[in-house]
N, C-alpha and C positions, 0 to 999 in steps of 0.2 A: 359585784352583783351576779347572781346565779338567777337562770329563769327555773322557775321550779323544782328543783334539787334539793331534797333532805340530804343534810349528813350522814354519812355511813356512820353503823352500827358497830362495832366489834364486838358485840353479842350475837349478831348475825353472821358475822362473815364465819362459814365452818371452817375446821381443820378440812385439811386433806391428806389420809391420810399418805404416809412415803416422800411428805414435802416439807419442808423446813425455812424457816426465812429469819436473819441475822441483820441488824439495824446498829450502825455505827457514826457518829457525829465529826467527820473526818477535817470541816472548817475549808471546805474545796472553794467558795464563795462568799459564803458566811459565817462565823463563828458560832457556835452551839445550837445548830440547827442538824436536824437527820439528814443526809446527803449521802450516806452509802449504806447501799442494798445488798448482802448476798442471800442464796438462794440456795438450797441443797435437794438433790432427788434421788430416792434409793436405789441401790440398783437394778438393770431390768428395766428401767422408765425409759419413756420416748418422749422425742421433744424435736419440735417442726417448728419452723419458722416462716415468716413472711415480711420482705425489707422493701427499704422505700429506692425507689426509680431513679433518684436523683445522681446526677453524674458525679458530684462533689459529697458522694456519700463519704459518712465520717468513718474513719478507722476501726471503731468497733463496728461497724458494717460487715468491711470487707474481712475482719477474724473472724464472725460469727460465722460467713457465707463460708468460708473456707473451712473451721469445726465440725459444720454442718456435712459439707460436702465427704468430709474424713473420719467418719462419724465410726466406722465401722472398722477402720484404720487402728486407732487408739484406744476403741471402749466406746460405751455410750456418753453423749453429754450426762454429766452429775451433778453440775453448779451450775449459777449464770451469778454474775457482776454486772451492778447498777451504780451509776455516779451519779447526781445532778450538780448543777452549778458551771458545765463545764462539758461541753460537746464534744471534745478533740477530735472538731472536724476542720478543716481546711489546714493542717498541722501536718500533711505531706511525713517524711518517714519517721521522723520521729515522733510523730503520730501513732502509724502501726507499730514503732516499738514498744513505746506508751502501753498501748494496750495490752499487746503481750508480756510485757512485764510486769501486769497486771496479774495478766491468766498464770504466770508463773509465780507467781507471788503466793494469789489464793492454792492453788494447786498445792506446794510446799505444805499450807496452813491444813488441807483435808486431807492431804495422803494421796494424792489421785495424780494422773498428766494433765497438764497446763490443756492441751487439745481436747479434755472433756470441758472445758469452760467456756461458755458464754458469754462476753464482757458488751455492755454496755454503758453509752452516755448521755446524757442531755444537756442542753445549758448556751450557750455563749459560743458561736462559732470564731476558727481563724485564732483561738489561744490555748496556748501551751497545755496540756493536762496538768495540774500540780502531783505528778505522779508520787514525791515521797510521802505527800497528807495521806493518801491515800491506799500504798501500802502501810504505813503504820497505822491505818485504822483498821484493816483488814483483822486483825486478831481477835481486836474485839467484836466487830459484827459473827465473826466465827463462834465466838465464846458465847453469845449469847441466841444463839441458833434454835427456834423452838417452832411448833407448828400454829400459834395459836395470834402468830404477828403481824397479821393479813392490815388491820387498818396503820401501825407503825409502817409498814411497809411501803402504801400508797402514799403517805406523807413524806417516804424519803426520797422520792423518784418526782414529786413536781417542781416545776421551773414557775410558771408566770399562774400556775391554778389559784382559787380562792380556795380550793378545797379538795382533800383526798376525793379519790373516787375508785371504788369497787363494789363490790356486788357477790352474791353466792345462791346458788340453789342445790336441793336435794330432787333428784328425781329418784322414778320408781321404773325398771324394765322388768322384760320377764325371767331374768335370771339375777334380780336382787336390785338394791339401791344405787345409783353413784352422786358423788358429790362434786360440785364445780364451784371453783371460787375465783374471782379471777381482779385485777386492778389495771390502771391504764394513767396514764398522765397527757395532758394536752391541754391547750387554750387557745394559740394561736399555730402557725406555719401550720395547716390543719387543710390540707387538697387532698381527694382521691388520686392515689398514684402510688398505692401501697408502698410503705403503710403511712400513716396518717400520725403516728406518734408513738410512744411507747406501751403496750399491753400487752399483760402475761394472763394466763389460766393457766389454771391447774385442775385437773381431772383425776380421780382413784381408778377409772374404766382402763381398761386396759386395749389394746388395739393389733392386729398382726402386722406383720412387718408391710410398709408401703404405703397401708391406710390413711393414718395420719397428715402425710405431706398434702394429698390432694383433698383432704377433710378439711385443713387448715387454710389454703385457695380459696376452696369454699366459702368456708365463716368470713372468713375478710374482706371477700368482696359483696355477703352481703349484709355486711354492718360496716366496719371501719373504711372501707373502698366508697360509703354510701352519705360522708358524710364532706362538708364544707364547710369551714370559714372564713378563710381570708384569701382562697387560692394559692397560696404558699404551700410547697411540698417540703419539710426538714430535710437533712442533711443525714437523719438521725432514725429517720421511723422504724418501728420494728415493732411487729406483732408474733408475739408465740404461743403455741400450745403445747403443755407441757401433762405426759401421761404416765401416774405411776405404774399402774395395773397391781394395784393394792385391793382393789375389791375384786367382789366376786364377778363381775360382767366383765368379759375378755371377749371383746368382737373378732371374728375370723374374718368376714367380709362384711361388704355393703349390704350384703341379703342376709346378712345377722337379724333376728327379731329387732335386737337392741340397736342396732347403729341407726336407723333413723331415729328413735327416741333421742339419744344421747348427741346424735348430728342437731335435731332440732332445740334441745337447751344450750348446745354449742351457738347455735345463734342468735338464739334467743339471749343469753348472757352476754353475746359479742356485741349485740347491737344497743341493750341498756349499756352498755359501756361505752359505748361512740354514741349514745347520745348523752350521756353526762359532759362529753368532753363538748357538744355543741351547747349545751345548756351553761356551760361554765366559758363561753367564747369571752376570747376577751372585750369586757366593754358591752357583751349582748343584753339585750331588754327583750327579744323577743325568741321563740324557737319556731320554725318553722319547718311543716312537713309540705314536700313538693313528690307531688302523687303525679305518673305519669300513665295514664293507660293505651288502650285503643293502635300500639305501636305494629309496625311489620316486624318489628325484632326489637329483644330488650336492648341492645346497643343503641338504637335509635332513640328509644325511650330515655336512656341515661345521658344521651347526648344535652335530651331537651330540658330534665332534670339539672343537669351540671351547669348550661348555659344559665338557666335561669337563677338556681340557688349559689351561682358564682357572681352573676352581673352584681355590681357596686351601686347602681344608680336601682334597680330592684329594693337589697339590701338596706339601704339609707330611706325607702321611701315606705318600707316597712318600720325603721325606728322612729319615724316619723309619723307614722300613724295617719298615711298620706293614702288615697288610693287612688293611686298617677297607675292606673294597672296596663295603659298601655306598654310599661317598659317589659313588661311580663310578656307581651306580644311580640315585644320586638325582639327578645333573648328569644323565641322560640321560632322565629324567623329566620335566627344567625345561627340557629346552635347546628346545621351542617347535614340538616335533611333534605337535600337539593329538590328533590320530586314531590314535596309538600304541598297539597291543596288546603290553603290555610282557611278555605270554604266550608272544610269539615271539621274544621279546629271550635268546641268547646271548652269555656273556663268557668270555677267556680272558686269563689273567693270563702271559703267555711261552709256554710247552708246556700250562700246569693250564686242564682246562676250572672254570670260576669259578662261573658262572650259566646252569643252563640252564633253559628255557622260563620264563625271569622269575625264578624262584628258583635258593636257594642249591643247586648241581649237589650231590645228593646223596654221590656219590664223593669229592669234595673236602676237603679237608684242609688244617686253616692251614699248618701245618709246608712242605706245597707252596709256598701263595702266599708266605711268608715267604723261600723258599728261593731263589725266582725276585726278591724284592725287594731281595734285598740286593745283587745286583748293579748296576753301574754303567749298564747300559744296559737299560731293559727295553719291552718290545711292549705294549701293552693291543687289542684286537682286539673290538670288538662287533661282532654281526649282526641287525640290526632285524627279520631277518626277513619284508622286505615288499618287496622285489626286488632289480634288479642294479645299485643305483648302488653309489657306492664314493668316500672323501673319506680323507686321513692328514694329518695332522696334527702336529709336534716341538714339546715342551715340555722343561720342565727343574724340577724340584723347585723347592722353596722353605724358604729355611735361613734359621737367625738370621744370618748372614752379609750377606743382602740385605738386612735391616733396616739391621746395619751399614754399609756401602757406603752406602747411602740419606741415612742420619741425618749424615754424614761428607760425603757428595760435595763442597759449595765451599769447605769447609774446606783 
């Protein structure tokens, strides 16, 4: 079940130009299902990254961070490798071999050094990679490498989704169009702690050297760093932006006309993308936005965001369509704002003011909040009360359903 989620179009998702993506049925998990992605960028393209926190980060993690880092060393990145079925994380060295034998593999197949490759995985933590499936599918995802494979490609990169998920826009700067397309996979292990799962863009704009990295920080924390479902941080996340500089807009700096245009569709595509992955939560009936304003500092603000769209007892009593909204009070109590004067604390549940000056808003009415909970998508909006910062935050309910999913996943 998806809360409000069309299926992607592949008559919408544009080309990009200088970008290429190759789909091979490798049998990593399942037999005749898409499960390997590769990825081609012409040369001249730039590509930044942003990985997840976790200390048991998987093996394609620590290639990519090191690619990344050597980037200048060997050439630019040219490729990336996608698996699903198949995390190769907690697989210690022959793990990292795994991978590399991976980037050495495709490398061979384009003509390029293994150190221009990107390799990624998803899938099933603590098991082996099936590394031979997967170089012998390698040729064919090569062979069939075209620019036009954007919705094939989000279908080959998910694990537990009900459904691809990408997205594309055309913007307009002052020195001509660029185009962005970009896909992402996720359902569950889905915590702010970049990154949140796997998602790639691609962009034709072109960028000077150093841009990009702290453009790419940006986007991610404030779309994929912004979202929630289960508190689980993977093993696995990894967010990229990938730039050919195939069109005519070539940003020099931040005070480029274009670079905030192109910064704000960056976000704007980053953030429908992390919210498809909360809309597609595993098990979710509901989406919800948690608005946080009124804060001393946006850090304060996401604390009070993250408490709340993480608490369990919150979560359940939204797919219950329950309005217990005390526990909403009491996540913004814990979430770690010591000097809170909870006297200045306003809440509103959709249109119903909820709580005001700390207490239950005398006007208020369950039959209200009930009225606004039953719907598929709902707001929660607090105001601290103690200035102008401001933090939002996308979760998603929590149903016996995720149990299910959970208890079933290697099954």
């Amino acid at each position: 079940m998806t809360v409000n989620l069309p299926l992607p179009q592949k008559s919408e998702l544009k080309p990009v130009k200088g970008f290429e993506m190759g789909i091979a049925k490798a049998g990593i998990k399942k037999a005749d299902r898409k499960d390997l992605l590769v990825m081609r960028l012409a040369p001249g393209s730039q590509v930044a990254g942003v990985f997840t926190l976790n200390r048991f980060c998987a093996a394609p993690v620590q290639v990519c961070r090191e690619h990344l880092a050597q980037e200048g060393r060997h050439g630019e990145i040219r490729a990336l490798v996608v698996n699903t079925g198949n995390a190769n994380a907690g697989t210690g060295e022959q793990g990292m071999k795994h991978a590399l034998e991976t980037c050495a593999a495709l490398a061979k197949d384009l003509g390029i050094n293994p150190a221009q490759i990107l390799p990624f995985s998803t899938g099933v933590i603590l098991e082996p990679l099936p590394i031979e499936k997967i170089i012998a599918a390698l040729p064919a995802a090569v062979a069939n490498l075209g620019d036009d494979q954007w919705l094939d490609a989000a279908e080959a990169i998910m694990t537990t989704d009900t459904q691809p998920k990408a997205s594309s826009v055309t913007i307009q700067t002052p020195a001509g169009s660029v185009v962005l397309t970009g896909i992402c996979k996720g359902a569950g292990m889905i915590h702010p702690n970049m990154a949140t799962m796997l998602g790639f863009i691609a962009t034709d704009a072109g960028f000077a050297p150093g841009l990009l990295g702290d453009l790419t920080r940006d986007v991610a924390d404030l779309s994929f760093n912004a979202i929630t479902i289960d508190g689980d941080t993977s093993t696995n996340d990894s967010f990229i932006i990938m730039a050919t500089g195939q069109s005519s807009v070539q940003i020099q700096s931040i005070s480029d006309p274009a670079y905030a245009i192109v910064r704000d569709a960056l976000v704007g595509l980053a953030r429908k993308l992390a919210q498809m992955i909360v809309r597609d939560g595993e098990g979710a009936t509901k989406f919800m936005t948690i608005e946080v304003v009124g804060g001393k500092t946006a850090e304060e603000c996401r604390l009070v965001a993250k408490a709340v769209a993480h608490s369990p007892l919150v979560k359940t009593a939204f797919f219950a369509s329950d309005p217990n909204l005390g526990r909403i009070l009491a996540a913004i109590g814990y979430a770690g704002i010591t000097d809170l004067d909870v006297n200045h604390v306003q809440m509103w549940l959709g249109d119903v003011w909820v709580a005001k000056d700390g207490g239950r808003n005398p006007s208020y009415q369950e039959a209200d909040g009930q009225r606004v909970m039953q719907a598929p998508e709902i707001t929660v909006k607090i105001d601290l009360g103690r200035g102008t910062a401001s933090q939002t935050m996308w979760t998603c309910d929590l149903s016996h359903d995720y149990v299910s999913i959970n208890a079933d996943y290697r099954s």
